[in-house]
PDB file with SEQRES, HELIX, SHEET and CRYST1 records, atoms N, CA, C and O in Angstrom:
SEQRES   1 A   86  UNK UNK UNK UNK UNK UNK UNK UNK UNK UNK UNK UNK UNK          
SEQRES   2 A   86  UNK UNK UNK UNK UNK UNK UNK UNK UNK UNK UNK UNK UNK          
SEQRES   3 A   86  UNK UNK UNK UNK UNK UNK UNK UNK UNK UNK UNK UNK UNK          
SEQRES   4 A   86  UNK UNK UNK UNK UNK UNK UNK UNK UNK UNK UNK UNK UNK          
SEQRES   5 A   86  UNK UNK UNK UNK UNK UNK UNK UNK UNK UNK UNK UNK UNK          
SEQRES   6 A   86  UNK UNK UNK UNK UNK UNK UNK UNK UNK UNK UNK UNK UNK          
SEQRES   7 A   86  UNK UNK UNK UNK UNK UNK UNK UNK                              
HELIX    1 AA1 UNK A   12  UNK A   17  1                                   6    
HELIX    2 AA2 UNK A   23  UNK A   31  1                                   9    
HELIX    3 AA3 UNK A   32  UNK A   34  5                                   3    
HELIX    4 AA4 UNK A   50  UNK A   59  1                                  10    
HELIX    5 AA5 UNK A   74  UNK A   85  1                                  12    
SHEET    1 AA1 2 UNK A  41  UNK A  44  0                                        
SHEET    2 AA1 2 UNK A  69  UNK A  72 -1                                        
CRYST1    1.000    1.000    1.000  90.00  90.00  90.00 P 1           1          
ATOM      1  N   UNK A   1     125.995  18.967 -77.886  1.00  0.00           N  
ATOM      2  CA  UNK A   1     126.225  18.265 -79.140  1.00  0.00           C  
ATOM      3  C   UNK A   1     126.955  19.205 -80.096  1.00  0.00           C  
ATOM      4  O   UNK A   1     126.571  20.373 -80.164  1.00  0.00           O  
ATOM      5  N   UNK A   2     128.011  18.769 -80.861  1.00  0.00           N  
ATOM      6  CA  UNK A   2     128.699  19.471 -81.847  1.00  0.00           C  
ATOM      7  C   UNK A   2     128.066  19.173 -82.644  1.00  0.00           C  
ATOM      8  O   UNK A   2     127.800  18.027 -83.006  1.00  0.00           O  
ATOM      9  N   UNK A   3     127.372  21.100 -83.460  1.00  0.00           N  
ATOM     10  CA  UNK A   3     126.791  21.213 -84.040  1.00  0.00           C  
ATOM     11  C   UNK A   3     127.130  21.193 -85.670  1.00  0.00           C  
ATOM     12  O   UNK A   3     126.376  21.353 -86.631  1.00  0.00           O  
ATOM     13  N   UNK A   4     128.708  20.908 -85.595  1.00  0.00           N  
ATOM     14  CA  UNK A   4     129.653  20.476 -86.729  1.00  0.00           C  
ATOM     15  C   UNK A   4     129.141  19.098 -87.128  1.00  0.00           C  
ATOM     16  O   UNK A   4     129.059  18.834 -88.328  1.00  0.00           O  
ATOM     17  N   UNK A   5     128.771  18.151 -86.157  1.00  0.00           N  
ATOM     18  CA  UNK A   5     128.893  16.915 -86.175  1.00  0.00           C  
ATOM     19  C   UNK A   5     127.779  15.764 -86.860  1.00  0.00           C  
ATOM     20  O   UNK A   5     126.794  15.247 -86.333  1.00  0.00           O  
ATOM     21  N   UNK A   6     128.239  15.618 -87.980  1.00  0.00           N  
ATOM     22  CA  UNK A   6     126.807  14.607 -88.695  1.00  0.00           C  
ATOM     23  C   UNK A   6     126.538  13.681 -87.820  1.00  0.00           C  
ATOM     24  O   UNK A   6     127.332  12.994 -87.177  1.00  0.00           O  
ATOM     25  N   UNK A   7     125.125  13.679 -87.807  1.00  0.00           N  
ATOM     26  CA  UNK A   7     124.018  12.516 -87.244  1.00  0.00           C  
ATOM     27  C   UNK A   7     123.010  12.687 -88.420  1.00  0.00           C  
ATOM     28  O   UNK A   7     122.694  13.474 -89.312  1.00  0.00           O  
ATOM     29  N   UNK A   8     122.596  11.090 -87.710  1.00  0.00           N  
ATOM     30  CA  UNK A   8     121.621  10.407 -88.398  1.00  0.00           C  
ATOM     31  C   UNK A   8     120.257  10.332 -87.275  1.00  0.00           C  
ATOM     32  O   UNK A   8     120.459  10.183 -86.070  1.00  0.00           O  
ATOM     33  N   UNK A   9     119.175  10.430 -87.725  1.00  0.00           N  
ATOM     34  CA  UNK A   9     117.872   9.970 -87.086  1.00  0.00           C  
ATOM     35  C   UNK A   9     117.330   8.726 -87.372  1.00  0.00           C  
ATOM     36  O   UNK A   9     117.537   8.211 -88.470  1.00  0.00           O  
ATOM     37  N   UNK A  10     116.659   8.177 -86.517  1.00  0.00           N  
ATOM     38  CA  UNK A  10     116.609   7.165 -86.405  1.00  0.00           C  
ATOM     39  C   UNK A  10     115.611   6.697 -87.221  1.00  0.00           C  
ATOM     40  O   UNK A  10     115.457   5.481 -87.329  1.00  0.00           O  
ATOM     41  N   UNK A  11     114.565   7.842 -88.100  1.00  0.00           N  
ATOM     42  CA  UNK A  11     113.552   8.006 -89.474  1.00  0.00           C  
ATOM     43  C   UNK A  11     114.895   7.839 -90.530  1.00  0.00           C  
ATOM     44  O   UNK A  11     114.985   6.816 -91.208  1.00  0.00           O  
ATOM     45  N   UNK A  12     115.949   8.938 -90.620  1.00  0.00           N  
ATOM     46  CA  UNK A  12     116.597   9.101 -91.789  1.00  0.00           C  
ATOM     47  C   UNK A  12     117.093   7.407 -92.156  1.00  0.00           C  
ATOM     48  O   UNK A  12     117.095   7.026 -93.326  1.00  0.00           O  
ATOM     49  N   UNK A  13     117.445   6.603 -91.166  1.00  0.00           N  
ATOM     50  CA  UNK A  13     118.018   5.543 -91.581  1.00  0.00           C  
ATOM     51  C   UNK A  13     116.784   4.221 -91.584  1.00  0.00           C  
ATOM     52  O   UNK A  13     116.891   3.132 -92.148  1.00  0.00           O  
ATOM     53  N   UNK A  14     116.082   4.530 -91.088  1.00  0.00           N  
ATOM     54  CA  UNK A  14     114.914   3.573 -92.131  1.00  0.00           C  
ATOM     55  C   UNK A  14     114.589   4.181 -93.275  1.00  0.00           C  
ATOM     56  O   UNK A  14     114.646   3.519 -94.311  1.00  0.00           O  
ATOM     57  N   UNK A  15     114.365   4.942 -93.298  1.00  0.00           N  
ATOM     58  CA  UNK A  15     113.993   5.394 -95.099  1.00  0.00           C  
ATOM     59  C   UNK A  15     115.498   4.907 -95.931  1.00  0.00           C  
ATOM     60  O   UNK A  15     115.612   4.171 -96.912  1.00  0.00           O  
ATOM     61  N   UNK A  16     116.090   5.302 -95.489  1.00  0.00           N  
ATOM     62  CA  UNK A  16     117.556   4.731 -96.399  1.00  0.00           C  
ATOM     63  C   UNK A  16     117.547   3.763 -96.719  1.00  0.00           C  
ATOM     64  O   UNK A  16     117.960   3.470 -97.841  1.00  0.00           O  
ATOM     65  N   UNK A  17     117.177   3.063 -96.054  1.00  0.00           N  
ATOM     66  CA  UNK A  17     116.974   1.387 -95.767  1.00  0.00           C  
ATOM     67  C   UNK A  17     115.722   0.868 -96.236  1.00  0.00           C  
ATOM     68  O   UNK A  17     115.525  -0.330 -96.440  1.00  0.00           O  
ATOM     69  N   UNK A  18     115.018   1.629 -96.377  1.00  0.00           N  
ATOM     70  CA  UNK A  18     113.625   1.529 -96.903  1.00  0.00           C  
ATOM     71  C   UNK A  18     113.214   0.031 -96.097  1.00  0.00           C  
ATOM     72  O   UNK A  18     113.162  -1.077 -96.631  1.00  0.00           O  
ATOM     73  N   UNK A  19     112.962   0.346 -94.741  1.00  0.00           N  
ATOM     74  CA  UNK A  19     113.026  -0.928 -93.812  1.00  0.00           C  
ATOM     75  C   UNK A  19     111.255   0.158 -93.146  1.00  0.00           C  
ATOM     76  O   UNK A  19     110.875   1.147 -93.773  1.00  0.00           O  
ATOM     77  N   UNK A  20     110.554  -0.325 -91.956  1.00  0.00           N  
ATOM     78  CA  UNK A  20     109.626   0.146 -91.429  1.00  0.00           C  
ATOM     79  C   UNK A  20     109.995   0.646 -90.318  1.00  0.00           C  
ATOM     80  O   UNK A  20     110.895   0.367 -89.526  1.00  0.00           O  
ATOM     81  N   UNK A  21     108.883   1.717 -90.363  1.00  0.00           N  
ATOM     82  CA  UNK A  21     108.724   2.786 -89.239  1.00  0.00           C  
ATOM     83  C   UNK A  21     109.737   1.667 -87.942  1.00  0.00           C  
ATOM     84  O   UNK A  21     109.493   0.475 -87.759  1.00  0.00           O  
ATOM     85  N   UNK A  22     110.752   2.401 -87.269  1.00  0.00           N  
ATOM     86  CA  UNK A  22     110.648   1.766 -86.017  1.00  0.00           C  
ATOM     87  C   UNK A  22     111.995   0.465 -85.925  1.00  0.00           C  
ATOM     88  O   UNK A  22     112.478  -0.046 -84.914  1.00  0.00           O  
ATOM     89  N   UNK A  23     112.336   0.204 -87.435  1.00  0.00           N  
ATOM     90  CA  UNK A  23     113.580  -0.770 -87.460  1.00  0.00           C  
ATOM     91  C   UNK A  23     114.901   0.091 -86.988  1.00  0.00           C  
ATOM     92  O   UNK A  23     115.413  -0.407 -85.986  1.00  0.00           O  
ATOM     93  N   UNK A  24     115.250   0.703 -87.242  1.00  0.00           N  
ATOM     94  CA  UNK A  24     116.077   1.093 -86.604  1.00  0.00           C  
ATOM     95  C   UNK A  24     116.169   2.034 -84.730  1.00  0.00           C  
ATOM     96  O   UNK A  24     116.997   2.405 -83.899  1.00  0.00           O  
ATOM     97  N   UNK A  25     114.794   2.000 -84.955  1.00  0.00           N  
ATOM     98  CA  UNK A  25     114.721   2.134 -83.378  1.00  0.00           C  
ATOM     99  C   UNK A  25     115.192   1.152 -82.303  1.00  0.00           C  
ATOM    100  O   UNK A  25     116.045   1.329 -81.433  1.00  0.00           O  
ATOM    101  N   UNK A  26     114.234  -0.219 -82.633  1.00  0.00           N  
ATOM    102  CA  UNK A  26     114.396  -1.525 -82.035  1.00  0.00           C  
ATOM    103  C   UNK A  26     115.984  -2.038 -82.458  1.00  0.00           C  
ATOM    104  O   UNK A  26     116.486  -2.979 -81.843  1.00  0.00           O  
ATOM    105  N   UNK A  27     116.768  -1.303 -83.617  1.00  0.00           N  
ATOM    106  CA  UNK A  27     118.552  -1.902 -83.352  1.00  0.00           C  
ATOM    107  C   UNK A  27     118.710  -1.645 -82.368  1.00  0.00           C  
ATOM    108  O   UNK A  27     119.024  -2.504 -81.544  1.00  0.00           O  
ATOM    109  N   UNK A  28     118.526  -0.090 -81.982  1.00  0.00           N  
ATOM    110  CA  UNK A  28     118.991   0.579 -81.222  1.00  0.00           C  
ATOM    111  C   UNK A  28     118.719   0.416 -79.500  1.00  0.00           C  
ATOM    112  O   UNK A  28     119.492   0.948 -78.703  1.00  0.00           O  
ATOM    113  N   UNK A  29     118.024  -0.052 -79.240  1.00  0.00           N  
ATOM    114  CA  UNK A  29     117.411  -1.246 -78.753  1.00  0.00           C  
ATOM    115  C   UNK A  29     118.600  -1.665 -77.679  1.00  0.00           C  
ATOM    116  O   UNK A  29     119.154  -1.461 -76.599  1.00  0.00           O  
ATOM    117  N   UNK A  30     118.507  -2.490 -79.012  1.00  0.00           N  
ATOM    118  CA  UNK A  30     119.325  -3.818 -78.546  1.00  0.00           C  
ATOM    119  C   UNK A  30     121.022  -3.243 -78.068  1.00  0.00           C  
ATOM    120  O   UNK A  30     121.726  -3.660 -77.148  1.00  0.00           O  
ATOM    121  N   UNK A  31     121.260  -2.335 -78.913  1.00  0.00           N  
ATOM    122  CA  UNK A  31     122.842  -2.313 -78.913  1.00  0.00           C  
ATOM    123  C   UNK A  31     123.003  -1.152 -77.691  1.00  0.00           C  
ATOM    124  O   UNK A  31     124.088  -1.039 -77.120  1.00  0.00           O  
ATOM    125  N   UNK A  32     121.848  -0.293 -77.326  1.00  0.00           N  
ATOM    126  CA  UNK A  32     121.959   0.643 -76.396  1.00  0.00           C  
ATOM    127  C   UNK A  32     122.911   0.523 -75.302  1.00  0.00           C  
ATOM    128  O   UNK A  32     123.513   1.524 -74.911  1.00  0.00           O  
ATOM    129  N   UNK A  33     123.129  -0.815 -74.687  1.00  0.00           N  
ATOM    130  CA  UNK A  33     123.897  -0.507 -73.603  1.00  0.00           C  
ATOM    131  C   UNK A  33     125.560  -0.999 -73.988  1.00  0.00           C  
ATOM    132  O   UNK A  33     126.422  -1.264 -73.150  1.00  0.00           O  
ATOM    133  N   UNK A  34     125.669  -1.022 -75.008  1.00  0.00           N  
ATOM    134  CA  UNK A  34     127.325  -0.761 -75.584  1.00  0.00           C  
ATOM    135  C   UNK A  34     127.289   0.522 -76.233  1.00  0.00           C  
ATOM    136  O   UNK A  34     128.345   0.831 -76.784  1.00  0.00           O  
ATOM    137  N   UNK A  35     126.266   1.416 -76.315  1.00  0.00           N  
ATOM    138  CA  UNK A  35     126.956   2.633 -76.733  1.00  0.00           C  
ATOM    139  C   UNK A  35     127.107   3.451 -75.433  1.00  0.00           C  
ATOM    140  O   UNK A  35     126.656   3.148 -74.328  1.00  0.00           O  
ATOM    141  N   UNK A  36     127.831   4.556 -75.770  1.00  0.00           N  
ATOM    142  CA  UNK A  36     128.301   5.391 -74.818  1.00  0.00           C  
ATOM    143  C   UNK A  36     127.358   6.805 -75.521  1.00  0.00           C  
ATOM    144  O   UNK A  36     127.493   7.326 -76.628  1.00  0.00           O  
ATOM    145  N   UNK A  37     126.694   7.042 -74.748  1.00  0.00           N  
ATOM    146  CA  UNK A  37     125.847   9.115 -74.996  1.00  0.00           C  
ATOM    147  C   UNK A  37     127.112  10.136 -75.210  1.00  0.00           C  
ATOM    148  O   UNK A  37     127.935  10.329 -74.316  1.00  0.00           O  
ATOM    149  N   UNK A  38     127.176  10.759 -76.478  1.00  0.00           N  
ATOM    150  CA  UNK A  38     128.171  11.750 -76.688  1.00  0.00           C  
ATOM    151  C   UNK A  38     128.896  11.373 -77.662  1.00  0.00           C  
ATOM    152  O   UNK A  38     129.193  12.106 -78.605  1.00  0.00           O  
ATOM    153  N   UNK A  39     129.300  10.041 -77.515  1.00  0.00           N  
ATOM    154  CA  UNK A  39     130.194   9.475 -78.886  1.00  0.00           C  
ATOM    155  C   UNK A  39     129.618   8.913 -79.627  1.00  0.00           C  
ATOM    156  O   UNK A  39     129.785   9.221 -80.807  1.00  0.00           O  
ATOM    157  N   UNK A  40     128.508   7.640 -79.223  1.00  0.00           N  
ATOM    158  CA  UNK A  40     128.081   6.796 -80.534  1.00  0.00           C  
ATOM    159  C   UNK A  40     126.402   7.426 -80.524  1.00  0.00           C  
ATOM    160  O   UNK A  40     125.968   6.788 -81.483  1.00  0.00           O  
ATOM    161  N   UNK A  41     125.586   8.008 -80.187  1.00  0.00           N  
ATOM    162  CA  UNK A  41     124.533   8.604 -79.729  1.00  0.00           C  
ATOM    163  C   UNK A  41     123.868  10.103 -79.124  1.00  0.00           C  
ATOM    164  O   UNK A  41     124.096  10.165 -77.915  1.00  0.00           O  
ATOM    165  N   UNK A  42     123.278  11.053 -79.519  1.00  0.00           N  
ATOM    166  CA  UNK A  42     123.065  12.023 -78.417  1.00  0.00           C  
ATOM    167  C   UNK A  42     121.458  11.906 -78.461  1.00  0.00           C  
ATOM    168  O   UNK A  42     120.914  11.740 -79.554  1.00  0.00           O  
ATOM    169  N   UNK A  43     120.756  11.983 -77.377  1.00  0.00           N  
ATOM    170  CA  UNK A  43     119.480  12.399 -76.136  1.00  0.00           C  
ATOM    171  C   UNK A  43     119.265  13.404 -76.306  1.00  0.00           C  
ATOM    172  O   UNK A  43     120.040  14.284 -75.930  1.00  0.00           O  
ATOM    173  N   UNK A  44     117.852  13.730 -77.095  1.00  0.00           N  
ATOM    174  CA  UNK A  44     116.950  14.993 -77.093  1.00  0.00           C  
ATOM    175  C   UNK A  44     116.223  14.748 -76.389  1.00  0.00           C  
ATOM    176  O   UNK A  44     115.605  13.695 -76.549  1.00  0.00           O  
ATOM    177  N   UNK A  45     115.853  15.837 -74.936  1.00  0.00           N  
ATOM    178  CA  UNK A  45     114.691  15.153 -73.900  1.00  0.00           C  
ATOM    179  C   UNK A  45     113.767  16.388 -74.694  1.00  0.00           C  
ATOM    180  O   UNK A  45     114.158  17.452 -75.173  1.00  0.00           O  
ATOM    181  N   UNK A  46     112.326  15.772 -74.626  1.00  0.00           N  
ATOM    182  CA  UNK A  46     111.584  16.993 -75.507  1.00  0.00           C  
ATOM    183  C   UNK A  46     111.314  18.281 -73.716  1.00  0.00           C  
ATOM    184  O   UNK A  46     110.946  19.413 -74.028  1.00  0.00           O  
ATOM    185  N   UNK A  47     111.475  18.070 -72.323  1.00  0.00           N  
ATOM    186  CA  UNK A  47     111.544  18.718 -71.774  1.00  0.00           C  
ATOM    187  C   UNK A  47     112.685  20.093 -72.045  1.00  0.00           C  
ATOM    188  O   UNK A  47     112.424  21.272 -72.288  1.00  0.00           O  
ATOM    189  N   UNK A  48     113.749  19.537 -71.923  1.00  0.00           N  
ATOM    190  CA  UNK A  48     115.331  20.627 -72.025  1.00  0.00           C  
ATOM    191  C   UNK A  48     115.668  20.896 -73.287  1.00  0.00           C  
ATOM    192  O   UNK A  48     116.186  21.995 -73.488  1.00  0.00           O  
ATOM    193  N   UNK A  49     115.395  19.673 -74.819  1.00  0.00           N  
ATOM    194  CA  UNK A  49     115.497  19.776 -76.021  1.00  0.00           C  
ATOM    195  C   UNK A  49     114.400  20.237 -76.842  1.00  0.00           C  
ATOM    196  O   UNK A  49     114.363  19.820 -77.999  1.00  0.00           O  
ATOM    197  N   UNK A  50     113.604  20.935 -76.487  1.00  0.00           N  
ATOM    198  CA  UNK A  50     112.009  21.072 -77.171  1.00  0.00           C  
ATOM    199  C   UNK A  50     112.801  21.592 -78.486  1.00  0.00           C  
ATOM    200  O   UNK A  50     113.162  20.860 -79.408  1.00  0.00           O  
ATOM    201  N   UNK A  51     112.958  22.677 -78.421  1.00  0.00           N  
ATOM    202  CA  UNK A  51     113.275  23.660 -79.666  1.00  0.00           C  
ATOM    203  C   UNK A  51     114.296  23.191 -80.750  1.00  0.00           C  
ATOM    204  O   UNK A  51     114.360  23.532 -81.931  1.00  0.00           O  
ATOM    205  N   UNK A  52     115.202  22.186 -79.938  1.00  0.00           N  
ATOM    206  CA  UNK A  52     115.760  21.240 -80.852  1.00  0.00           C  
ATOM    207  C   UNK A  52     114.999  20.353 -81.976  1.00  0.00           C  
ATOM    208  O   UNK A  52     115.140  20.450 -83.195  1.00  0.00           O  
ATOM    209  N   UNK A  53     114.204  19.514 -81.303  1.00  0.00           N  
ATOM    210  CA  UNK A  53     112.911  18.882 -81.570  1.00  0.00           C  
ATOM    211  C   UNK A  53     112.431  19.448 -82.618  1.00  0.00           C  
ATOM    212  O   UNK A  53     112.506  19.054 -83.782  1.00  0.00           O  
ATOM    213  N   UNK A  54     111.960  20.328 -82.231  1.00  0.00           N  
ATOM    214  CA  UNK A  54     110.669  21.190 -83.562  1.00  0.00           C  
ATOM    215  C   UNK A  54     112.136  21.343 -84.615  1.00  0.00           C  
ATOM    216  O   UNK A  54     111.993  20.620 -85.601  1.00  0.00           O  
ATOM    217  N   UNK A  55     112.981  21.821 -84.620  1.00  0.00           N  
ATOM    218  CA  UNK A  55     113.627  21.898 -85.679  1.00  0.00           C  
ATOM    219  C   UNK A  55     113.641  20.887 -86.133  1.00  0.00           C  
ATOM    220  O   UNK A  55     113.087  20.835 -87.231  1.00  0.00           O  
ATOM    221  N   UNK A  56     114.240  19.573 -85.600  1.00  0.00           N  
ATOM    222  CA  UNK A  56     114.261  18.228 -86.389  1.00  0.00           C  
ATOM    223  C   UNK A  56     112.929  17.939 -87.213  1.00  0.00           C  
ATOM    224  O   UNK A  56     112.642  17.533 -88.339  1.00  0.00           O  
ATOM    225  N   UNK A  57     112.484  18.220 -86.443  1.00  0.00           N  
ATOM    226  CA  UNK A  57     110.476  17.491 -86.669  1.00  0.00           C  
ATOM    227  C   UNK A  57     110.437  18.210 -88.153  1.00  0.00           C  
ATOM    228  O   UNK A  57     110.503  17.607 -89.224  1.00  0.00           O  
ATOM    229  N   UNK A  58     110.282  20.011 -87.926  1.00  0.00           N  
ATOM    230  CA  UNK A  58     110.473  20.833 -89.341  1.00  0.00           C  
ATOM    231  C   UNK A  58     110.789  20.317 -90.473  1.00  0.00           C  
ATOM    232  O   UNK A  58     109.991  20.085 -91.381  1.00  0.00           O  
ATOM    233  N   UNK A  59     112.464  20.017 -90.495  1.00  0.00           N  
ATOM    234  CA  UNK A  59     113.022  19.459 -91.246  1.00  0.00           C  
ATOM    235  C   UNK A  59     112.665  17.919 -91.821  1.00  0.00           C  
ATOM    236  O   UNK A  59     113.071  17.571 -92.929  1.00  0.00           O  
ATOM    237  N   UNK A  60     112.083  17.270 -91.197  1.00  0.00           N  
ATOM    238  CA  UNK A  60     111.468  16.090 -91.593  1.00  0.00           C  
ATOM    239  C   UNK A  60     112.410  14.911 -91.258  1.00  0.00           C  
ATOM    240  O   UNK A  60     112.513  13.775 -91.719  1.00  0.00           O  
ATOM    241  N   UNK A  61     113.358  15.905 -89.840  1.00  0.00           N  
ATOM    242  CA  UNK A  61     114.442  14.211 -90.148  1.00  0.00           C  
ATOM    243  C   UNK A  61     113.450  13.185 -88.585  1.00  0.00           C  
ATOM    244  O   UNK A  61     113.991  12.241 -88.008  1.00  0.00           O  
ATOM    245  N   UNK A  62     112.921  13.374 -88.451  1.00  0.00           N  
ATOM    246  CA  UNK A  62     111.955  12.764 -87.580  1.00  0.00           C  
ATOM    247  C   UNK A  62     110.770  12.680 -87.819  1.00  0.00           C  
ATOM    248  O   UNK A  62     110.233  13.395 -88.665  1.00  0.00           O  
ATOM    249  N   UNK A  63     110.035  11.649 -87.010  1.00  0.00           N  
ATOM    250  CA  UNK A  63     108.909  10.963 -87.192  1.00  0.00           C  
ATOM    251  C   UNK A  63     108.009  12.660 -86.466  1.00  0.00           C  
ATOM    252  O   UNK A  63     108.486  13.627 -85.872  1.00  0.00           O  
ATOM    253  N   UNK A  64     106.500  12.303 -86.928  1.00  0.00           N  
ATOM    254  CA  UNK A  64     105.854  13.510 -86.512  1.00  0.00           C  
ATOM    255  C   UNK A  64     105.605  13.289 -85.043  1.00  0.00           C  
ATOM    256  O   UNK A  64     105.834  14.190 -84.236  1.00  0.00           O  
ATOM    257  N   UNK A  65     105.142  12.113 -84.674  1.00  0.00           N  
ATOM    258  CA  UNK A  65     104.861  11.492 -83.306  1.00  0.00           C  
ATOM    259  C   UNK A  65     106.516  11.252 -82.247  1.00  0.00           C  
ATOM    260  O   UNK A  65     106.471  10.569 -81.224  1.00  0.00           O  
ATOM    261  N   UNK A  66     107.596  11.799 -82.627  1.00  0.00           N  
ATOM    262  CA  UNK A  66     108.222  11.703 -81.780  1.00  0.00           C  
ATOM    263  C   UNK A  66     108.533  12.675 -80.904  1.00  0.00           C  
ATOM    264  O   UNK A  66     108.665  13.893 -81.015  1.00  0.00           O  
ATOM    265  N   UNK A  67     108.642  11.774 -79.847  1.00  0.00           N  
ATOM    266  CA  UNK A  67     108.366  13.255 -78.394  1.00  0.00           C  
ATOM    267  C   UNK A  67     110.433  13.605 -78.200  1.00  0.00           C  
ATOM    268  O   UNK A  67     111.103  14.637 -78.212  1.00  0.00           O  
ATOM    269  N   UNK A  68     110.720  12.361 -78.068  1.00  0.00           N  
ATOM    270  CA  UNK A  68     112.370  12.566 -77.190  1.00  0.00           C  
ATOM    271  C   UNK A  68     113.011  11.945 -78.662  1.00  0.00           C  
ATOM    272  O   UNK A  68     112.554  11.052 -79.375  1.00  0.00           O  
ATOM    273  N   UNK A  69     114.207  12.746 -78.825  1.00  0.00           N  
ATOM    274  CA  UNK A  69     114.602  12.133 -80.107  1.00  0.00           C  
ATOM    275  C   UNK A  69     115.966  11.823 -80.096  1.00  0.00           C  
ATOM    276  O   UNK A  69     116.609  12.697 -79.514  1.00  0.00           O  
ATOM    277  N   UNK A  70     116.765  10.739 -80.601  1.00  0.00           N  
ATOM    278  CA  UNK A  70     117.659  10.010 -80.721  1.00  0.00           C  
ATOM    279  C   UNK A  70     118.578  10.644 -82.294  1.00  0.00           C  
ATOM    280  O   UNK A  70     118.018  10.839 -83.373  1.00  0.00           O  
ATOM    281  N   UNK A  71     120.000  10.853 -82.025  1.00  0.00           N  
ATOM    282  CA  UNK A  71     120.458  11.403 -82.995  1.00  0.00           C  
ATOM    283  C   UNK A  71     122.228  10.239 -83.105  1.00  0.00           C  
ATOM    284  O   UNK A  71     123.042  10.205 -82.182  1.00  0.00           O  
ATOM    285  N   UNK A  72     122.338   9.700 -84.015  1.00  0.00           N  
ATOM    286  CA  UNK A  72     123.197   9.012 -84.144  1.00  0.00           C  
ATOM    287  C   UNK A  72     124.402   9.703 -84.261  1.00  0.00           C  
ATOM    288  O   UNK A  72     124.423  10.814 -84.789  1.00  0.00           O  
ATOM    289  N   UNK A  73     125.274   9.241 -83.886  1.00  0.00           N  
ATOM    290  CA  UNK A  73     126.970   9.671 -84.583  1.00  0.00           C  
ATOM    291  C   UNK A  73     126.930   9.008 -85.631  1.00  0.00           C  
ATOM    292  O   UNK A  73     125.937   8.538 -86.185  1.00  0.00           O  
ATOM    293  N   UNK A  74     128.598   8.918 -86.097  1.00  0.00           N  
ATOM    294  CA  UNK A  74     129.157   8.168 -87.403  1.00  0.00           C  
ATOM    295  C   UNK A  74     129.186   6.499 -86.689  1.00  0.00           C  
ATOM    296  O   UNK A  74     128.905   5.453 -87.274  1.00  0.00           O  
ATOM    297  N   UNK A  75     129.621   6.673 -85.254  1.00  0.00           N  
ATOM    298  CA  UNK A  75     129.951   5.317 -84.606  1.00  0.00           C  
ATOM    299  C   UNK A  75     128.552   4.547 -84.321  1.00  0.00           C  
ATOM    300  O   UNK A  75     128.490   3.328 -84.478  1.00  0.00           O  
ATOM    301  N   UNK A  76     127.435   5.303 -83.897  1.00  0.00           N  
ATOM    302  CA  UNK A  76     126.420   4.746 -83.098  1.00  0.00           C  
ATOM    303  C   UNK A  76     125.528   4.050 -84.895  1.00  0.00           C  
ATOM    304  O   UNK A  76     125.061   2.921 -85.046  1.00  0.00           O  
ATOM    305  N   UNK A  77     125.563   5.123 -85.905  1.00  0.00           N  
ATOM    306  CA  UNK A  77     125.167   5.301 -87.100  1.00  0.00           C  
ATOM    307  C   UNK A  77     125.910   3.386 -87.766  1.00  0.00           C  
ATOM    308  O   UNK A  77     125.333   2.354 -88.109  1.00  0.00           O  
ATOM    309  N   UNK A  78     126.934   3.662 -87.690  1.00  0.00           N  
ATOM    310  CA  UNK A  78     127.614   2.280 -88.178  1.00  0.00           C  
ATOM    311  C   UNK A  78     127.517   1.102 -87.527  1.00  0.00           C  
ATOM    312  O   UNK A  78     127.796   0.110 -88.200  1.00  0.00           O  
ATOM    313  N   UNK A  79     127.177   0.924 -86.327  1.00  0.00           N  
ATOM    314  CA  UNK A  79     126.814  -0.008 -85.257  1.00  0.00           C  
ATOM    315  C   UNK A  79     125.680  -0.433 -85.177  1.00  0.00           C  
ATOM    316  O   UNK A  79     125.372  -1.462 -84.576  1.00  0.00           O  
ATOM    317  N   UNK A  80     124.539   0.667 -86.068  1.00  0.00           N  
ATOM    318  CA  UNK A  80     123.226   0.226 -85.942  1.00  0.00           C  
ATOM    319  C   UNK A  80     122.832  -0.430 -87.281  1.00  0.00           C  
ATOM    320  O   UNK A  80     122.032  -1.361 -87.382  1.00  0.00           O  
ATOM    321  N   UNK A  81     123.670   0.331 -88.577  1.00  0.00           N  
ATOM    322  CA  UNK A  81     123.829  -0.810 -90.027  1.00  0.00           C  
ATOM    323  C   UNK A  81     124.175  -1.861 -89.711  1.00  0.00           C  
ATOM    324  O   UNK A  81     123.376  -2.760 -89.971  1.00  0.00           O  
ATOM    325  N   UNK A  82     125.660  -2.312 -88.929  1.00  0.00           N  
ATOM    326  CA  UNK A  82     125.776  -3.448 -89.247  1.00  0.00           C  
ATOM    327  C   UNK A  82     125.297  -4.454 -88.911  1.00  0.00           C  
ATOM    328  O   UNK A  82     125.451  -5.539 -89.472  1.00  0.00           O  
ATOM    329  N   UNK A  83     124.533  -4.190 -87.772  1.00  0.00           N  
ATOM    330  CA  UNK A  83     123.488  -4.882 -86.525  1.00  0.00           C  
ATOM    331  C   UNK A  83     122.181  -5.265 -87.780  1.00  0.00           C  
ATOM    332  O   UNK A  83     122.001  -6.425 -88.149  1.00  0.00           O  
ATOM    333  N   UNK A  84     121.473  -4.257 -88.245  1.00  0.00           N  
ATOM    334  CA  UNK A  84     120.492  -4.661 -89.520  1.00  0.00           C  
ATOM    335  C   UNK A  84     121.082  -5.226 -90.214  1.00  0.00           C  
ATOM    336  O   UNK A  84     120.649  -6.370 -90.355  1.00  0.00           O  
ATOM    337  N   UNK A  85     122.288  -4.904 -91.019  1.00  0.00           N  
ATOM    338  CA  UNK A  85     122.730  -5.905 -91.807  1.00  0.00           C  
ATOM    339  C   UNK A  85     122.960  -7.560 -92.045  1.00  0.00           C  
ATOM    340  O   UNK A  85     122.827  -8.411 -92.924  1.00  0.00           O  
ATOM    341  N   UNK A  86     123.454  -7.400 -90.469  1.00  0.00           N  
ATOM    342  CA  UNK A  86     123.577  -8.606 -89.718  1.00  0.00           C  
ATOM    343  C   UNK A  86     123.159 -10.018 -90.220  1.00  0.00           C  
ATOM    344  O   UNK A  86     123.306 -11.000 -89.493  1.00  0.00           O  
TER     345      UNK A  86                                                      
END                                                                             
């Protein structure tokens, strides 16, 4: 993952949204198999990504209970607004 590269968590954009725990999980859901991993999405496995993880977790851009964590692009990020918006 380019560590240049803004993402969103899948906490940061319910709180934005001030929507519940888990709404933007279940977009994501749905739209999962039109995104592509790398461009609209990147896969934290908490096996190979642990230390990634705890940093996110630290920082608070994740839920405390999340094991594998989901990090949006700008594309995956905009695909999952307009889907809530919807």
């Amino acid at each position: 993952m380019a560590k240049t590269q803004k993402t969103w968590s899948l906490k940061e954009i319910d709180q934005a949204r001030g929507d519940n725990k888990g709404t933007a999980f279940l977009a994501f859901k749905q739209l999962k198999d039109s995104f592509d991993e790398g461009r609209d999405f990147h896969y934290l496995s908490a096996a190979e990504d642990g230390a990634e993880i705890e940093k996110l977790r630290s920082a608070d851009r994740i839920y405390a209970t999340t094991v594998n964590a989901i990090l949006l692009t700008e594309n995956g990020y905009s695909a999952v607004v307009d889907y809530l918006d919807g």
